[in-house]
N, C-alpha and C positions, 0 to 999 in steps of 0.2 A: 327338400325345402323349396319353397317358390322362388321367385324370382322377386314378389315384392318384399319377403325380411330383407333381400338386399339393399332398398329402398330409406331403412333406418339411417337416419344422419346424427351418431352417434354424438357427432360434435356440437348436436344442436339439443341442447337438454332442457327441456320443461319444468322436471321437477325430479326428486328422488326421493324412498320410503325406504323401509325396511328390506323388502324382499327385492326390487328392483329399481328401475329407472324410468322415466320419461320422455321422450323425445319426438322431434317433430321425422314424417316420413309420408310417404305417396304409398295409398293404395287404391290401383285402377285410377290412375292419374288424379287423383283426387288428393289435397295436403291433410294429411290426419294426424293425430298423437297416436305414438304406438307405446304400449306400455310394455318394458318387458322384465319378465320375473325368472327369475333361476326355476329348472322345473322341481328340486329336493321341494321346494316350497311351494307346489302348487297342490297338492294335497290338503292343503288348509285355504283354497281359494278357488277349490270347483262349483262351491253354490253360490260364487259371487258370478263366477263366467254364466252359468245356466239361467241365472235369475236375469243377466244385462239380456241375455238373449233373446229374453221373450217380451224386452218391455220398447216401445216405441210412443211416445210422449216429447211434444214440444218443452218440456221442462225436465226434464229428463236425460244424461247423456246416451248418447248412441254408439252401440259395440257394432261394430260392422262386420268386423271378422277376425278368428284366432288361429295360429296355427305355431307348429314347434320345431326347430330343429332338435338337432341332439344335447342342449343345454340346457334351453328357454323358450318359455312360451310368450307366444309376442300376442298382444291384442291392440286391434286395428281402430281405434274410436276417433269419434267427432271431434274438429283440431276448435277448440276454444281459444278466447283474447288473454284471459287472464284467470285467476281462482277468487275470489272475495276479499280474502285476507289483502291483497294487493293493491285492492281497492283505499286502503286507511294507511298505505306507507307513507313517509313522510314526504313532501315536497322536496325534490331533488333523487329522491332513493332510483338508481337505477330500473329495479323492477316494481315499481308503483303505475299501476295501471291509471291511462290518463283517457281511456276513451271514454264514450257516452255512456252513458246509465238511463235506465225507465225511469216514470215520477215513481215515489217510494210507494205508493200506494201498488203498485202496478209489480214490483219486486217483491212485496210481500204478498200479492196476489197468487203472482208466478211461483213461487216457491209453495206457496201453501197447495196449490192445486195439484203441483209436482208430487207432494208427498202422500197427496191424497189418490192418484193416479196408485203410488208404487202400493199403497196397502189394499188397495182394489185389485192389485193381480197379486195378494197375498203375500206381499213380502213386509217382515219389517228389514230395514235398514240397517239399524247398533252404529251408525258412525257419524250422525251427520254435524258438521263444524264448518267453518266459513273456509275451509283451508279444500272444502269439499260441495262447492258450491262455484260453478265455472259462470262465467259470462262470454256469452258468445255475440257476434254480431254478423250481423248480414252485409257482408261490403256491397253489396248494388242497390237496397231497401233501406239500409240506414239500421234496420230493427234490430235488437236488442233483447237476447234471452236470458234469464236466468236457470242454470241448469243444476240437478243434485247427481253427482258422481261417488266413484268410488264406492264399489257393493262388493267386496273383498269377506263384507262381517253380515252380509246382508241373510236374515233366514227367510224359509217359510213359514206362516200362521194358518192354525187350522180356525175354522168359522168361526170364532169367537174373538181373533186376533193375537193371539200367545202361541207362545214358541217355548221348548225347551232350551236349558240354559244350562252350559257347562262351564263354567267360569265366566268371571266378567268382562269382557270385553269391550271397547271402543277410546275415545278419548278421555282421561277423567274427567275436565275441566269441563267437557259436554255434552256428561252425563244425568241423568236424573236422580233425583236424591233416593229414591227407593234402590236404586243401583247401587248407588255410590253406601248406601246404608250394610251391604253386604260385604266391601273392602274391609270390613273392622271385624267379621267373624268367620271364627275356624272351625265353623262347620260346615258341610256338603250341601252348596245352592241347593236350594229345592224351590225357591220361588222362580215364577214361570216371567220371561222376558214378553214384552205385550209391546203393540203399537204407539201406547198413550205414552213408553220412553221416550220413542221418538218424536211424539207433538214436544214434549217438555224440552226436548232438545233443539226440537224446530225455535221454541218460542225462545229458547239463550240467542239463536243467529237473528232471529229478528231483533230482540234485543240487541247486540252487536252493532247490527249495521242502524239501527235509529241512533245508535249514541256513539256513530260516528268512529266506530272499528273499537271500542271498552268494552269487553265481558260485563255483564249486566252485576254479576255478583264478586268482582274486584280484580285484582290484578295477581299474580305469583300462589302465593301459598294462601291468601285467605279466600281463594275462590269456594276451596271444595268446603269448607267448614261454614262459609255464606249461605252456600245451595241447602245445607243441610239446617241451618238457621231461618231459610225463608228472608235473607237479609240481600235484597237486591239495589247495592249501594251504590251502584254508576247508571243505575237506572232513571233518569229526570223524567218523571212524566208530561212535566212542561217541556221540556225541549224534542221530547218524542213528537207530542201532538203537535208544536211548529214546522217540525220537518213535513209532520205528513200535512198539513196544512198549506205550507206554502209549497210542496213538492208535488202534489195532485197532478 
């Protein structure tokens, strides 16, 4: 093992999922997020590692480097301000990101561009949600990225943009209803996972963030039965086109 997994500052934690942890750490004197994952479970997250590897996009997070001791595999990526979600905490909330943001026009730019990058070097995504959407910032420029992370569930597509599909995976609440139509039958997926899940998914975080951190199609339990209704009830299209109006 190197000498930068020594570099992990356990004590300083970012964030935590299922299979591992988050935290801040120096690699080649550089401050980055190191993610690290138990290895029993990295077996279900090697095409998330090979797909960050080959993409390099300003909208885009940056894997810089992986490696494992005898437990865990740590990956080296671009240290971000905050995730999205954090962006809509309440006033006062401890972790409620307080710095600068793009005009909104300029955020759903970024983002669209980003996703448009990732299905151009043939990936889809399957995960994408504000909780997976980092802001970073330039301390000496002032500037201000929006970035799409997290490629854990991310496949390849072949020319036509579909991917085989073994189960459903990502988060319910921001998934597309052709997905989400599959949770209610016990039979063997056969429908093929395609890129246009994830514009549908792009278009719930844009939703999100216009309306001010609300899921577009409601809150708790009647999200998934909304999306499957076509019933987008927190969605105001007046108050969307002021934001983008006066945010320009």
């Amino acid at each position: 093992m190197s000498n930068e997994v020594r570099n992990l500052d356990l004590g300083n934690k970012l964030g935590e999922g299922s299979y591992g942890i988050v935290c801040k750490g120096m690699w080649r004197e550089k401050p980055v997020a190191v993610k690290r994952i138990q290895l029993i479970h990295i077996a279900s997250n090697t095409q998330g590692e090979e797909a960050l590897q080959g993409l390099d996009h300003s909208n885009v997070i940056k894997l810089f480097h992986a490696e494992s001791d005898a437990n865990f595999r740590y990956y080296y990526l671009e240290l971000c301000n905050a995730s999205l979600e954090k962006l809509f905490l309440k006033d006062g909330h401890k972790n409620k990101y307080r710095g600068p943001m793009p005009p909104s026009l300029t955020v759903l730019y970024q983002l669209a561009v980003g996703l448009e990058y990732i299905h151009k070097m043939g990936l889809v995504h399957r995960d994408l949600k504000p909780e997976n959407v980092l802001i970073w910032e330039d301390p000496k420029k002032g500037d201000v990225l929006l970035k799409w992370a997290d490629f854990g569930l991310s496949k390849p597509v072949n020319e036509r943009g579909t991917c085989s599909m073994s189960g459903i995976k990502g988060t319910e609440k921001w998934l597309a209803p052709e997905i989400l139509r599959l949770l209610d039958t016990e039979d063997e997926i056969t429908q093929r996972g395609t890129i246009k899940n994830d514009v549908f998914a792009e278009g719930l975080v844009f939703g999100y963030y216009l309306s001010n951190g609300l899921h577009p199609f409601g809150s708790r339990h009647s999200i998934l039965s909304n999306i499957l209704k076509n019933k987008p009830i927190n969605l105001d299209s007046k108050l969307c086109q002021i934001k983008l109006d006066f945010k320009k």
